[in-house]
C-alpha positions as CSV (number, residue, x, y, z in Angstrom):
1,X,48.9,145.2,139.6
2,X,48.0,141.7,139.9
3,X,50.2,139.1,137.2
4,X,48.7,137.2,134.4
5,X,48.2,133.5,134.3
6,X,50.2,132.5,131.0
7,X,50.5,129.6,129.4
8,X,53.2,128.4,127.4
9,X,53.5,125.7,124.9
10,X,57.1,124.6,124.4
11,X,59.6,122.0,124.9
12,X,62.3,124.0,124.3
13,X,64.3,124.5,127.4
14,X,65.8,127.6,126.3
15,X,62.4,129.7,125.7
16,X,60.5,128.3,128.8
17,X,63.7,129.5,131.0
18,X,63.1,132.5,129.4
19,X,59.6,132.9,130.2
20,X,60.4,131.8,134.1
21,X,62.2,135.1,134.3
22,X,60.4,137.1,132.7
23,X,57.1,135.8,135.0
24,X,59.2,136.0,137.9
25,X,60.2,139.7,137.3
26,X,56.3,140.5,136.7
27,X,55.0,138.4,138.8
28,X,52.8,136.8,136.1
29,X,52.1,132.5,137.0
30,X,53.9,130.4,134.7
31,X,52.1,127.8,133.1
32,X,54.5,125.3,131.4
33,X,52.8,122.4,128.5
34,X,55.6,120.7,126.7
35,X,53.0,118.3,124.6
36,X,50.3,118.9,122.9
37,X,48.4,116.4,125.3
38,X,49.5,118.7,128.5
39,X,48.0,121.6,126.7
40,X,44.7,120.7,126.2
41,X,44.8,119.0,129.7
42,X,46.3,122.5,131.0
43,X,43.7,124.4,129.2
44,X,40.9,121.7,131.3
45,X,42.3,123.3,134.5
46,X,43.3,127.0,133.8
47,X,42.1,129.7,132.0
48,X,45.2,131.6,130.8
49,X,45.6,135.3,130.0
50,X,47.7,134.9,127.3
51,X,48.5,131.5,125.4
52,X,52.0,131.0,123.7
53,X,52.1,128.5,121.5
54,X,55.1,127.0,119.6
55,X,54.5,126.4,115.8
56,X,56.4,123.8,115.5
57,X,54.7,121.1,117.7
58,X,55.7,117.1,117.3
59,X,51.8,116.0,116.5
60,X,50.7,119.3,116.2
61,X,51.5,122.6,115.0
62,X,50.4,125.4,117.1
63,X,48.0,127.0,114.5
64,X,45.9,123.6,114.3
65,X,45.7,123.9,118.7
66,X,44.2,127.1,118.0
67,X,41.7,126.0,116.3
């Protein structure tokens, strides 16, 4: 089974260390945004399977990047 391209939204260092080993284990690519800038410019160059966002974003929270 081939892995999913997932993107993820955070600057904490804790949950993105988290996700690394998780994608590793499943072989899914790790896409890593830590501002709301790198998301959008992320989202310009990927097309993720799955999208997780933190909701508590410095300019933005992650329910106003959904939209």
């Amino acid at each position: 089974m081939q892995g999913m391209n997932v993107l993820v939204a955070s600057d904490d260092t804790i949950i993105l260390q988290l996700f690394r080993e998780m994608s590793e284990q499943r072989e899914h690519e790790l896409i890593v945004a830590a501002s709301d800038d790198d998301i959008l410019a992320c989202l310009e160059g990927h097309s993720p399977d799955l999208i997780v966002l933190d909701l508590d974003g410095r300019r933005r929270d992650g329910l106003h990047m959904l939209k």
